[in-house]
C-alpha positions, 0 to 999 in steps of 0.5 A: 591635805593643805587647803587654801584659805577662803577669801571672799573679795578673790572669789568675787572677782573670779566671779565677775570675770567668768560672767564677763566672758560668758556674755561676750561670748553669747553676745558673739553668738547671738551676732552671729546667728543674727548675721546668718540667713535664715532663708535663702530663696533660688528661683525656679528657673532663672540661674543668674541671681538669688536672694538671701533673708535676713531678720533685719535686711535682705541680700540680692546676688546677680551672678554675670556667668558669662562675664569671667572677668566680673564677680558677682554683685550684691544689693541690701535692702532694709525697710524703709523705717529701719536703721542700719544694721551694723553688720551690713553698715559699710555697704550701699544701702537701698531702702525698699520700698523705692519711691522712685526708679530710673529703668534703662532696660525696657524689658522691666517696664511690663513687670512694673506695669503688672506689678501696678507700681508705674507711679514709681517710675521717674525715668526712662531711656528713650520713648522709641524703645517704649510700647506701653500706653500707659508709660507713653502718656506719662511721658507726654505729660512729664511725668516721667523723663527721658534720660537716654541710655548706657552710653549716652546718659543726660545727668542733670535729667537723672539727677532731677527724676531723683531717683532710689535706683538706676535700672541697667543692663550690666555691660561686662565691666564698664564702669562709666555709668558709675562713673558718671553717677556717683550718687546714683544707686545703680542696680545692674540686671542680666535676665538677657544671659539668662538661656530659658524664656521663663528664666527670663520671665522670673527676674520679675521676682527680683523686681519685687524685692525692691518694691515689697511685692515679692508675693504678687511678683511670685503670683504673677510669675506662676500663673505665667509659667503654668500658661507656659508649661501647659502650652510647652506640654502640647509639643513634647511627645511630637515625632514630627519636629520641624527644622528651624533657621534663625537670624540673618547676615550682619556684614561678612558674619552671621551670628547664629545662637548656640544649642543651649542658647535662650532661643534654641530652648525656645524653638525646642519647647515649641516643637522644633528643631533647630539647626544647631541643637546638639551645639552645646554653647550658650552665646552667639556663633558667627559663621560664614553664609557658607557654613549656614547654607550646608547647615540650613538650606533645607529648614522648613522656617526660618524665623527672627528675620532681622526687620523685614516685612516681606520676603521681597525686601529679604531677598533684596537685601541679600539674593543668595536668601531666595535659595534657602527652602523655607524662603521658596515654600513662604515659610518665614515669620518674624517677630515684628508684629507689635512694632511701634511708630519709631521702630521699637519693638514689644517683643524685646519689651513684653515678650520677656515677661509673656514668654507663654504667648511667645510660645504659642506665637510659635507653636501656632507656627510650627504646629498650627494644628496643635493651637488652630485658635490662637492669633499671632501676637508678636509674629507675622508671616512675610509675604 
């Protein structure tokens, strides 16, 4: 048999090039498993968003299901005394925890008081929209500013408060704010897509990601859902289920919430029946008063009356309002109790993330027997 004569230097290089491939290839490998999440977290019940944790960043999906046009967005976050990980470099990146926030959406304001982290705030929308003492007082003493809205934004006041991020409600696909604020991190929010009152509730999670209070976010969170799901157990083995109207006319429509709709599940978890229950849509139906009467006129409430206090000033407003039953027999209650003096309403503000007294607000409604000594928080009854 022939056999090659050994040569030293050869096998060397042979050698070396073979170590040079196995540790590139582990080095691959490595920054791979590196960049793959070791844990994912998807919420209990809000369907709009998730949050995947990486050894050295964490990723925020929101999901726009109602939006076809509009892909999803994702937020990293890294400490703030981390450097950029390569593989995340070519993103904007939030270091959390924020120092500083500017929220446009006053759904968020009670989550941040509860998270006792108001000092973050620098900036608001408008006080009218605001109920919260404790954010009224800042203001008065400019502590933090008003900055406007979406659609009518101050810049320069923006741009003083500083902010780490810009809190909003995403609006389909314009982009103007952006537009407007090219240094500004904005972050886009649709709990109000979300079809559960405790899906609502739970994008307090998402809050505490960029505060690093995902643990008391979470222990806010349960606490709520419990009262919640405690609360929602009184209705459920219920034979008697009222008939339940909601909404009024807005010009010549009047847009009822669909079967699957974040009110419908409330009113079914309250122990009622609502009008368009076996309708299976998620968003607003605009139909003709003709189309609601056939429907409605014999439902034993009607709740979620615009801003009317009393049913002289419904039925002023419209005559043909006094025909529905609920209307006769005095069974209309609005959700307007905790109103403050420029017409903002707490129940858009707090009731989102107290969804469990906005339940026994109408569980007291529906069924008073079932809770005879809770007191209405965010509903009255119209005289």
């Amino acid at each position: 048999m022939y056999s090659f004569p050994f040569n030293p230097r050869v096998f060397l290089k042979l050698l070396l090039l073979l170590t040079f491939f196995a540790c590139q290839t582990d080095s691959k490998d490595f920054s791979r498993r590196k960049h793959h999440a070791t844990s994912q977290i998807s919420p209990q019940y809000a369907q709009c968003f998730n949050i995947e944790i990486y050894p050295d960043y964490k990723k925020l999906n929101v999901f726009f299901p109602n939006h076809k046009n509009k892909e999803s967005k994702s937020y990293y976050l890294i400490d703030q005394e981390d450097s950029i990980p390569r593989q995340i470099a070519q993103y904007d990146i939030i270091k959390t925890p924020v120092k500083s926030m500017v929220c446009l959406s006053s759904n968020y304001l009670t989550m941040l008081d509860e998270l006792d982290i108001l000092n973050t705030l620098s900036g608001v929308s408008k006080r009218q929209h605001i109920n919260n003492v404790k954010i009224l007082e800042r203001i008065k003493k400019a502590s933090i500013s008003e900055v406007g809205d979406n659609y009518s934004i101050n810049r320069e006041k923006v741009y003083k408060a500083n902010p780490d991020i810009l809190l909003t409600y995403a609006q389909g696909e314009d982009k103007s704010l952006a537009q407007l604020l090219p240094d500004v991190q904005i972050v886009e929010t649709i709990e109000h897509l979300e079809t559960t009152p405790l899906g609502r509730a739970e994008w307090i999670k998402f809050l505490g990601v960029f505060l690093n209070q995902e643990e008391k976010a979470d222990s806010i969170f349960n606490q709520i859902a419990h009262s919640y799901n405690s609360a929602k157990q009184l209705t459920q083995s219920l034979d008697n289920k009222p008939t339940v109207l909601t909404n009024i006319m807005y010009g010549d429509a009047w847009y009822l919430p669909g079967g699957n709709s974040f009110i419908a599940n409330l009113i079914k978890d309250a122990g009622g029946s609502y009008i368009l229950k076996d309708d299976p849509q998620t968003g607003n139906l605009p139909l003709a008063y003709e189309v609601v009467f056939s429907k409605a006129n014999n439902a034993d409430y009607w709740i979620n009356i615009g801003s009317f206090e009393t049913i002289g000033e419904l039925v002023e407003s419209d005559t043909r309002y006094k025909s529905f039953t609920a209307t006769q027999i005095g069974n209309l209650y609005n959700n307007n109790l905790r109103m403050n003096q420029f017409g903002g309403n707490d129940y858009f503000e707090s009731g989102t993330l107290y969804c469990d007294i906005v339940l026994k607000d109408l569980i007291r409604v529906f069924h008073p027997e079932l809770l005879p000594d809770h007191e209405l928080y965010y509903y009255q009854k119209l005289d």
